[in-house]
C-alpha positions, 0 to 999 in steps of 0.5 A, a space after each residue: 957957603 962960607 964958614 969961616 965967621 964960624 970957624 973962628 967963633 969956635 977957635 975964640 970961644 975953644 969949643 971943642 968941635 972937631 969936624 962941620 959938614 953942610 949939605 944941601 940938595 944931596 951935595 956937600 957945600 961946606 965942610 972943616 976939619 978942626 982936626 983930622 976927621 976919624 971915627 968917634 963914638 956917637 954916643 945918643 946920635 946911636 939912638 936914631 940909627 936904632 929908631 930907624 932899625 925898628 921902623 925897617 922891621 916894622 915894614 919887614 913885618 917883625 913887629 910893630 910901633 903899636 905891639 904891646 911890649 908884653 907881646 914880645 918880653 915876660 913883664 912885670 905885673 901891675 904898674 901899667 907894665 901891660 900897657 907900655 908899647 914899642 912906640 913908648 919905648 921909642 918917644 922915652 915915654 915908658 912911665 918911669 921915674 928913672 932911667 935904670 941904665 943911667 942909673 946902674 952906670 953912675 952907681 958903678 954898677 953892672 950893665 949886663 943885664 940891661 933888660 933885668 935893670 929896665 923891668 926892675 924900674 917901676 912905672 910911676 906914670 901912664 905909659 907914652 904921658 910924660 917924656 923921660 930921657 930913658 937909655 935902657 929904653 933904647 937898649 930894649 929896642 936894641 934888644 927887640 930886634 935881637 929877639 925878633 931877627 936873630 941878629 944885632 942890631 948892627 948885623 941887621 943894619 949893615 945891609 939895610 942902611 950901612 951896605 947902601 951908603 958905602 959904609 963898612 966894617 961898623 962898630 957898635 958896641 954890644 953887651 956879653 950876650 952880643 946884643 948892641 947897647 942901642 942907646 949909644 956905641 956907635 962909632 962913624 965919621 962926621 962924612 959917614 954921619 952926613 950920609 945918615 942925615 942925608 938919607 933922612 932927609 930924603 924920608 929914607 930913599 938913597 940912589 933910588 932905592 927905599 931903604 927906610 919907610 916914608 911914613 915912618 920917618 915922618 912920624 919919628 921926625 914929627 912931635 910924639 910927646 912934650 918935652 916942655 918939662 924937661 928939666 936938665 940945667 942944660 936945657 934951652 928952648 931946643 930941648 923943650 920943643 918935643 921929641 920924636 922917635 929918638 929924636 929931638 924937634 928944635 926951636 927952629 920951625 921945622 927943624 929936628 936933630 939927632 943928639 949925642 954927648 960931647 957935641 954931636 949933632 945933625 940938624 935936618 932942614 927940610 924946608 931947606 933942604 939941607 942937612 948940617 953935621 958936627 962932630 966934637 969933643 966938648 964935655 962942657 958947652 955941648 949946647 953952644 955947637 948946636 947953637 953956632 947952626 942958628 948962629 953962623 949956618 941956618 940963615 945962609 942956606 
């Protein structure tokens, strides 16, 4: 594949990508380095790596998508609080008005406590309704399997996914109590990223060997809940198509990505076989990486 029509949209426009990996049919195809390719925080790409810890854990049997959260957490009385479940906590359908994490962050408030911040939240909608981009949802899954395998979230992801892809020494950011943020924190390059969207692709199995469940990754890659109220300034038709666990669907038929601030994104092709990595650094287009895939990559695979 050639990239070089993208290549010098993104140094006319000085989008601020830093690395672009294309693989197809479990090969790299095409790849550029705008600068020297290194580990970066992911930011929301963190999310998908904690939707799939919950899918292992669920085959591992320590819990399930459809556990109410009262089964595994002290909730809070009335507000539907004894209806919201895991897989609500997965597709942002907790019900409530505001995600508290975001909220704490931009008041300067404290983060220690995310979980005290998350029950302290009402519930104003009916549990898995209404689509709310919710980062302290994510921490509790973070959280949940912290409760129920004694380990990180990064602990217990080191030998179920990181080990088998080649990837080691991770960092992850993590609360005082060691309990890792979920939401965002992760650190990997875009080749190590790559190698996530692969395995995706491939509904979980690597080399041979199943390390996610088939019929979960079905389920996170496929719609859950409407985002079509989404209402963001920045929102275009790939943020109003659905989301499912911790995942976005985009406007292209088929298609679905994992989403971080600051223009990181994978795009996953099935029907094409194909997976399309960016890593970046751009605090004000984010929208136009994801943009330049429909532009300059999806017709050519």
């Amino acid at each position: 594949m050639d990239l070089r029509k993208l290549i010098a949209a993104v140094d006319d426009s000085g989008l601020g990508v830093l690395n672009v990996v294309v693989r197809q049919a479990g090969k790299i195809i095409a790849k550029h380095d705008f600068a020297e390719e290194k580990r970066i925080l992911l930011w929301s790409v963190s999310k998908t790596f904690t939707a799939m810890a919950i899918g292992i854990a669920e085959a591992e049997g320590f819990l399930g998508t459809g556990d109410l959260l009262s089964a595994h957490f002290n909730v809070p009385r009335g507000n539907y609080w004894d209806r919201i479940t895991v897989r609500d906590l997965l597709c942002m359908g907790t019900g409530q008005a505001k995600c508290p994490f975001t909220e704490a962050m931009n008041a300067g408030l404290s983060i220690d406590n995310v979980e005290g911040l998350f029950f302290a939240e009402k519930i104003v909608h009916v549990p898995g309704e209404k689509f709310l981009y919710n980062n302290a949802a994510t921490y509790m899954l973070s959280k949940l399997i912290s409760l129920k395998t004694g380990m990180s979230l990064n602990d217990f992801l080191r030998p179920r996914i990181f080990g088998p892809l080649g990837i080691e020494n991770v960092r992850w950011e993590a609360d005082k109590a060691g309990v890792s943020f979920g939401c965002s924190g992760l650190y990997l390059s875009a080749h190590e990223l790559s190698l996530f969207g692969q395995l995706l692709l491939d509904e979980g199995v690597w080399k041979g060997r199943p390390l996610i469940p088939a019929e979960y990754i079905r389920a996170a890659t496929s719609m859950q809940i409407s985002t079509a109220d989404f209402t963001a300034p920045f929102a275009t038709a790939d943020h109003k198509s659905g989301y499912g666990y911790q995942l976005w669907l985009n406007s292209w038929p088929g298609t679905y990505r994992l989403d971080g601030l600051y223009g990181q994104y994978v795009v996953v092709f099935p029907e094409k076989d194909a997976v399309v990595t960016f890593v970046s650094n751009e605090s004000e287009r984010m929208v136009a990486i994801l943009e330049l895939t429909w532009d300059y990559i999806a017709h050519d695979l």
